[in-house]
C-alpha positions as CSV (number, residue, x, y, z in Angstrom):
1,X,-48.3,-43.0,60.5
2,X,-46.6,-41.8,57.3
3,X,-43.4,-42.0,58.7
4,X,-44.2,-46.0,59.5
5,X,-45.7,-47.1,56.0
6,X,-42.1,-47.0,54.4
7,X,-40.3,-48.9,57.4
8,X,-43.3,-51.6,57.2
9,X,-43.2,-52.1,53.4
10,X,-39.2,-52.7,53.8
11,X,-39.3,-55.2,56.4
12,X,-42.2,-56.7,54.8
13,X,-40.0,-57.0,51.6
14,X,-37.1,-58.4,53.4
15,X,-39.3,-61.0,55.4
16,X,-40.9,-62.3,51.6
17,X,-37.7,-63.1,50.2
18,X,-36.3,-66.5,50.6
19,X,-33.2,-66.8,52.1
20,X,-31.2,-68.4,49.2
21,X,-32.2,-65.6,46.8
22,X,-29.2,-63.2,47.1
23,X,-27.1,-66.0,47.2
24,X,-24.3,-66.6,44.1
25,X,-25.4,-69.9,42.2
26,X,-22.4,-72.6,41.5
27,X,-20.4,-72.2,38.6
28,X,-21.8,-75.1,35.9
29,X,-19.8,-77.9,35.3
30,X,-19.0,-79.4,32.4
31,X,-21.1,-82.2,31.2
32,X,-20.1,-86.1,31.8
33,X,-18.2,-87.0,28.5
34,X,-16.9,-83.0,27.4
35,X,-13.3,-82.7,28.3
36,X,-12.2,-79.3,29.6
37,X,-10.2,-77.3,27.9
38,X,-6.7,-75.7,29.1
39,X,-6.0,-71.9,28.7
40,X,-1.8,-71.4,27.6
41,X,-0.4,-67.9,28.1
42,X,2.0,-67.2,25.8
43,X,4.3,-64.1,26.0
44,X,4.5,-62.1,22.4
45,X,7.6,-61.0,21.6
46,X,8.6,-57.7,19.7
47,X,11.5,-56.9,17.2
48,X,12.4,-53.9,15.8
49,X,14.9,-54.6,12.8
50,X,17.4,-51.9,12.4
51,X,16.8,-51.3,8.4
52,X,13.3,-50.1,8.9
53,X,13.4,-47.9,11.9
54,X,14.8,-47.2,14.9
55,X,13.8,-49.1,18.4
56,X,12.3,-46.6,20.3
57,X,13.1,-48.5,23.6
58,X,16.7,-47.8,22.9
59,X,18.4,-44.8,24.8
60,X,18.9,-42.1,22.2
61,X,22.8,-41.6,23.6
62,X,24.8,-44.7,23.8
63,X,26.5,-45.6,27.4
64,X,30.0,-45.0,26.3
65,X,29.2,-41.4,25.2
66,X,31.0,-39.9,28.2
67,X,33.6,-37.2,27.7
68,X,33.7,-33.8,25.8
69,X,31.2,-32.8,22.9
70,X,32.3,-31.9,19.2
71,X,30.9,-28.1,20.1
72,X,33.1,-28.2,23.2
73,X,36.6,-29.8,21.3
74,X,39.8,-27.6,19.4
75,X,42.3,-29.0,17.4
76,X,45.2,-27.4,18.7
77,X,47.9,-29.1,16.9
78,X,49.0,-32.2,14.5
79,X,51.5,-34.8,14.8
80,X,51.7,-35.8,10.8
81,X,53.3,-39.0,9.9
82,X,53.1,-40.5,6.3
83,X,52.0,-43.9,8.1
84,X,49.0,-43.1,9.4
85,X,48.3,-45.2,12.1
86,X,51.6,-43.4,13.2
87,X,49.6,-40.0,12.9
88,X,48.2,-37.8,16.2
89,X,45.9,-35.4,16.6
90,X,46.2,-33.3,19.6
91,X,42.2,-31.8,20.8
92,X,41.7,-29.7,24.0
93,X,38.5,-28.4,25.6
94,X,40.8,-24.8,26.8
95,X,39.4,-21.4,25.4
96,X,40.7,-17.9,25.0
97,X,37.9,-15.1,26.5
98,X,37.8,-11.1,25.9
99,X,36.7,-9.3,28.4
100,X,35.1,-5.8,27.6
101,X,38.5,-3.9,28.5
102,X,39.7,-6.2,25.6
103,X,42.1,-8.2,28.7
104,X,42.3,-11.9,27.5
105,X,42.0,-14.5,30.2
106,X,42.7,-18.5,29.6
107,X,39.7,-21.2,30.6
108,X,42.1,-24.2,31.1
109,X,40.6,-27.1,29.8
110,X,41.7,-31.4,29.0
111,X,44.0,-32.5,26.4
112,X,43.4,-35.4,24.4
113,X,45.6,-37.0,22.1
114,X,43.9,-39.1,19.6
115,X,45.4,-41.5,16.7
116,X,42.7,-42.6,13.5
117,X,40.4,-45.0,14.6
118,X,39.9,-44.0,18.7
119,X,37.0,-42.3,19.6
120,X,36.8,-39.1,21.8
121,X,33.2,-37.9,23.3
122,X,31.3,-38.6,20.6
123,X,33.8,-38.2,17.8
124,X,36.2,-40.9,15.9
125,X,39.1,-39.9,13.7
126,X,38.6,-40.9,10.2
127,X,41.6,-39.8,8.8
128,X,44.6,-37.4,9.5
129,X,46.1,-35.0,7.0
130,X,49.4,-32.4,7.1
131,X,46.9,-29.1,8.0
132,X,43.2,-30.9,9.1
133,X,41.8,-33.7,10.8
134,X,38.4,-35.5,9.1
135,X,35.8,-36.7,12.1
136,X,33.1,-38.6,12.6
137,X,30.2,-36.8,15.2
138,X,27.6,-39.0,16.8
139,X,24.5,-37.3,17.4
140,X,21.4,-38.8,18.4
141,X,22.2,-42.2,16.2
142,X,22.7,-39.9,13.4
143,X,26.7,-40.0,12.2
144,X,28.0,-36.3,10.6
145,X,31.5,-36.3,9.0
146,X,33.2,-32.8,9.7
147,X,36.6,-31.7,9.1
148,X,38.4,-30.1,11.5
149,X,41.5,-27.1,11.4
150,X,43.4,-26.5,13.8
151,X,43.6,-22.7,16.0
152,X,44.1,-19.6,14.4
153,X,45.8,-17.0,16.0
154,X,42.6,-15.8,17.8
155,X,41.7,-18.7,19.2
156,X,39.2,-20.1,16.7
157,X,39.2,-22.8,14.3
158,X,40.0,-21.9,10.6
């Protein structure tokens, strides 16, 4: 009989309630004489201007930064003519290793001959001089001028 009074009071409670009452009720209308009123969706628009900060949707590394780095670039020679545009600078990615028996051994690398102006990797060649080379390195957005020797003797830059 126990097992019976909770199965009786539930159909019980489900015969009592009207049929309608679970139903959803109609949205209201809007009375005669109101006019309804339209939604607009209007997309907001952001700008980022360039003085203030940087857009943070923009890649950090522009698209045409292919090619060799400063870190990985050696002057190894000038061309020096008093008209600069006239003027070459002569980089290569090659390098000069010691072993531990002290034998050298070349790393053969590209050559890239650059006037003022012309952009390798992500350096441009500000200016051109008789024994350096002045450069502009692109990093992140952020623009370093370096100047640049050419080889020493033992392979590094003076």
């Amino acid at each position: 009989m126990r097992r019976l009074l909770p199965s009786a009071f539930l159909f019980a409670a489900v015969m009592v309630t009207p049929a309608g009452a679970g139903a959803q009720d109609a949205p209201p209308t809007a009375p005669p004489g109101q006019v309804e009123t339209e939604l607009v969706f209007e997309r907001e628009v952001f700008q980022y201007p360039a003085f203030t900060r940087a857009n943070p949707f923009r890649p950090l590394l522009s698209s045409d930064a292919g090619g060799p780095r400063f870190e990985d670039l050696r002057l190894s020679g000038i061309i020096y003519s008093e008209t600069a545009s006239h003027s070459v600078a002569i980089f290569n990615t090659s390098a000069i290793t010691v072993a531990e028996d002290r034998t050298l051994s070349a790393v053969l690398g590209d050559s890239y001959a650059v006037k003022v102006g012309q952009t390798v990797g992500n350096i441009t060649v500000v200016e051109i001089t008789l024994e350096s080379v002045v450069v502009d390195v692109e990093e992140f957005g952020i623009t370093d001028r370096r100047t640049m020797r050419p080889l020493n003797l033992l392979g590094g830059n003076q």
